[in-house]
MIVEXDO-73756 format. One record per residue (C-alpha): residue in one letter; y, x, z. Coordinates in Angstrom, 3 decimals. Each point is the difference from the previous one (the first is absolute). Layout:
BEGIN
   tiba         c2         c1         c3
      A          Y          X          Z
...
***
This chain:
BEGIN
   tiba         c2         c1         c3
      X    198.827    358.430    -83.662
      X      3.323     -0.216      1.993
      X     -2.225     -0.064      3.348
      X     -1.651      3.655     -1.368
      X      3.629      1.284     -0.851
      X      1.491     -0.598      3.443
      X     -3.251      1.520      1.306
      X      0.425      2.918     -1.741
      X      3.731      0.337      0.648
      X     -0.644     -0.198      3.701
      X     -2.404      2.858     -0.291
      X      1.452      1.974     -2.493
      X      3.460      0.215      1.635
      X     -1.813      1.974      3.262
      X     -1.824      2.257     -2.651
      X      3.597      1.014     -1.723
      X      1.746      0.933      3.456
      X     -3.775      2.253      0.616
      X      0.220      1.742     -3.534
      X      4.199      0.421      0.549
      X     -0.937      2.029      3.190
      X     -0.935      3.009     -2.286
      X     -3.887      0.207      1.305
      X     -1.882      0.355      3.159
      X      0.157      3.523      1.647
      X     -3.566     -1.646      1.179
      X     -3.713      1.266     -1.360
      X     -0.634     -2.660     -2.960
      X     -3.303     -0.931      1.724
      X      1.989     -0.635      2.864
      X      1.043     -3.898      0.946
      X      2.770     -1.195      1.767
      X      0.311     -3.661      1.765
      X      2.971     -1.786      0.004
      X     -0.274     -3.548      1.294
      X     -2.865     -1.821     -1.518
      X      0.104      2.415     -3.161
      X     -1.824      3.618     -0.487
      X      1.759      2.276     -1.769
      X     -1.736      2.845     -1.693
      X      0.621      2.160     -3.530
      X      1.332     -2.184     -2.177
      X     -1.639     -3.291      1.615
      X      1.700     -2.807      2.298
      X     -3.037     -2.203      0.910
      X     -0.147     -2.767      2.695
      X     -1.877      0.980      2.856
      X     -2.754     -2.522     -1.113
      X     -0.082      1.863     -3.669
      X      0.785     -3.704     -1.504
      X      3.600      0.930     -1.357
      X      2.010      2.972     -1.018
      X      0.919      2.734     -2.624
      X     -1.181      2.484     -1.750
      X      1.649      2.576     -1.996
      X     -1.882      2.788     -2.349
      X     -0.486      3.581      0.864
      X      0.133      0.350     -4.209
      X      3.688      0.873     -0.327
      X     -0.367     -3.813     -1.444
      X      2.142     -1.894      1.860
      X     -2.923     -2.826     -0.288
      X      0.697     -2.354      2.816
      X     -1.988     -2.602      1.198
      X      0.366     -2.696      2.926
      X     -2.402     -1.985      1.263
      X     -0.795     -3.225      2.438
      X     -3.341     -1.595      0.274
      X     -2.065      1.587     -2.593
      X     -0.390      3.759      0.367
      X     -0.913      2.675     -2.064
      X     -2.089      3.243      0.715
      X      1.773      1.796     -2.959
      X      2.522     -0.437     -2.003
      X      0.016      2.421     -3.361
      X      1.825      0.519     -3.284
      X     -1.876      1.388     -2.721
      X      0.241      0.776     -4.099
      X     -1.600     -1.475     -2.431
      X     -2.902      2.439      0.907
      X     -0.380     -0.800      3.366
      X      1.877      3.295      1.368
      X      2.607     -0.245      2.819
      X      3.157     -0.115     -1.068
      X      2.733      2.389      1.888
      X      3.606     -0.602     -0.932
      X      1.894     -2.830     -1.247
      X     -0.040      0.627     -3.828
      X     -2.330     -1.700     -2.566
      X     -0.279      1.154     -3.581
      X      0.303     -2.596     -2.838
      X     -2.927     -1.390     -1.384
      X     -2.220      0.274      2.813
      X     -1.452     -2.113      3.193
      X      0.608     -0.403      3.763
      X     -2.348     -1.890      2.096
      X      1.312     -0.692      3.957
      X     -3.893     -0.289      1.829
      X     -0.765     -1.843      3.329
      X     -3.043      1.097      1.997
      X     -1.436     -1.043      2.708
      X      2.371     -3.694      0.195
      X     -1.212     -1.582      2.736
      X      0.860     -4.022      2.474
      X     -0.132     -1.966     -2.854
      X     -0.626     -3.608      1.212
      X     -3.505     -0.888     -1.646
      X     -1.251     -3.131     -0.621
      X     -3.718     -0.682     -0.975
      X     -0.178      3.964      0.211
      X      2.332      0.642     -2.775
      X      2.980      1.539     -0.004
      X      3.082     -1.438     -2.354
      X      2.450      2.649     -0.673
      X      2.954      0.045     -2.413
      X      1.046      3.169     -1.687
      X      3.651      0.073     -1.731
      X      2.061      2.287     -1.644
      X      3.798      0.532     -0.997
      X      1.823      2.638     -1.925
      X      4.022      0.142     -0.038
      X      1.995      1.929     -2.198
      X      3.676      0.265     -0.347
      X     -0.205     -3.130     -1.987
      X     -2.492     -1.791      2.123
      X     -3.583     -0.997     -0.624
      X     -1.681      2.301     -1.622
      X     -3.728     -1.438      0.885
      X     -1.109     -2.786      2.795
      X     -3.093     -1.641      0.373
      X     -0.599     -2.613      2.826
      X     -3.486      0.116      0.726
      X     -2.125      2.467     -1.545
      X     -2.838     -1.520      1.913
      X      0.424     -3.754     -1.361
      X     -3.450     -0.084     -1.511
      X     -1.844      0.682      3.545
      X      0.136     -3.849      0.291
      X     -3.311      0.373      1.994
      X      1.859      2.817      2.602
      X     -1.756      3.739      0.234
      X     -2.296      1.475      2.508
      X      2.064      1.682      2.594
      X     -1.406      3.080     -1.423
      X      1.481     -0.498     -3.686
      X      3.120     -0.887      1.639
      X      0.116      3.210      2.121
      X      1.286      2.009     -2.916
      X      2.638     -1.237     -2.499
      X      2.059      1.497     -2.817
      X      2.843     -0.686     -2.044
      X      0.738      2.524     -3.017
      X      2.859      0.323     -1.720
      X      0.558      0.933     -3.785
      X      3.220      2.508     -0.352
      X      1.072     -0.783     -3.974
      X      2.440     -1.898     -1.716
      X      2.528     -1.800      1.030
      X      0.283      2.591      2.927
      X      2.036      3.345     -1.346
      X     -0.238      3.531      0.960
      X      2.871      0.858      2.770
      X      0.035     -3.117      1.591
      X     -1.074     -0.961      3.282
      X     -2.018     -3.791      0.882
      X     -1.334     -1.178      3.036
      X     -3.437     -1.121      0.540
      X     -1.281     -2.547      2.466
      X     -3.798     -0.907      0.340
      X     -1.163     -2.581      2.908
      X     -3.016     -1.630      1.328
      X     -0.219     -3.108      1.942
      X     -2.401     -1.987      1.280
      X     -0.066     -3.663     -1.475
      X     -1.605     -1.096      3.186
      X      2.563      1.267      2.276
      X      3.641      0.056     -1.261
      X      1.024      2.159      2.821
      X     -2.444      2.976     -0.836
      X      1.363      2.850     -2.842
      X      0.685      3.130     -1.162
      X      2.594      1.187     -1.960
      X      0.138      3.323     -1.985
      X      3.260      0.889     -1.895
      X      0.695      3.654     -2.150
      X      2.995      1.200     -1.532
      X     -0.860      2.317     -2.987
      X      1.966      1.386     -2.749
      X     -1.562      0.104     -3.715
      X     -0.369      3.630     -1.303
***
């Protein structure tokens, strides 16, 4: 885990000098190279596509960073499967974070062996974390199966109305240490 947090630091601190610019005067379909790194709307990717950010279009502030594994889409969604725009939840209800589209898992025997976590922080601390919500696939999953993950989270007690937690949902691949992504949201309970 310490080896994925100063992985993330050293691409999150690049992403917080691009968002303290104030924006790109640039098209948003428009991409920008700097070094080995393409810059484009709220992406920083390597110029091979294996590492990078993403941030939401959403008003979310859903960030995710990646190296390794890859992901087509990234989405938040309600309990009913609608996109979620903002970064306020009501109580008693659901949040799912989605993956589509992961992709360079290291296979072996065909079968992909992902591991799907979750962790939500309040002002007190853990709210919710689960380790491996994938510990039954003993056997691994066809790369298809593991092409699209989910974690959902249930918004009820203890969490109270008014105050803010942080979410953080990752996948890694359990034949390659080196190879995750990491998705973290900052919401507020309404």
């Amino acid at each position: 885990m310490k080896n994925i947090t100063n992985k993330i630091t050293a691409l999150f601190l690049p992403c917080l000098l691009l968002a303290g610019c104030g924006g790109s005067s640039k098209k948003d379909s428009e991409t920008i190279k700097l070094g080995d790194m393409e810059i484009k709307a709220n992406e920083i990717t390597s110029a091979d596509g294996t590492k990078g950010f993403k941030g939401d279009i959403d008003n979310t502030n859903l960030q995710t960073v990646y190296e390794g594994l890859t992901a087509e889409k990234i989405l938040l969604v309600d309990g009913n499967d609608k996109k979620i725009n903002g970064e306020e939840i009501p109580i008693n209800s659901k949040f799912s974070i989605v993956y589509e589209g992961i992709k360079n898992y290291k296979l072996t025997n065909g079968k992909a062996f992902p591991k799907l976590s979750m962790m939500l922080m309040g002002e007190t601390g853990v709210v919710v974390a689960e380790d491996d919500l994938l510990a039954s696939y003993t056997e691994g999953m066809s790369a298809e199966d593991a092409a699209v993950l989910r974690a959902t989270f249930n918004v009820g007690e203890p969490m109270q109305i008014g105050k803010t937690y942080t979410c953080q949902v990752s996948v890694t691949d359990k034949n390659n240490k080196d190879g995750f992504i990491q998705t973290t949201w900052l919401f507020t309970v309404k």
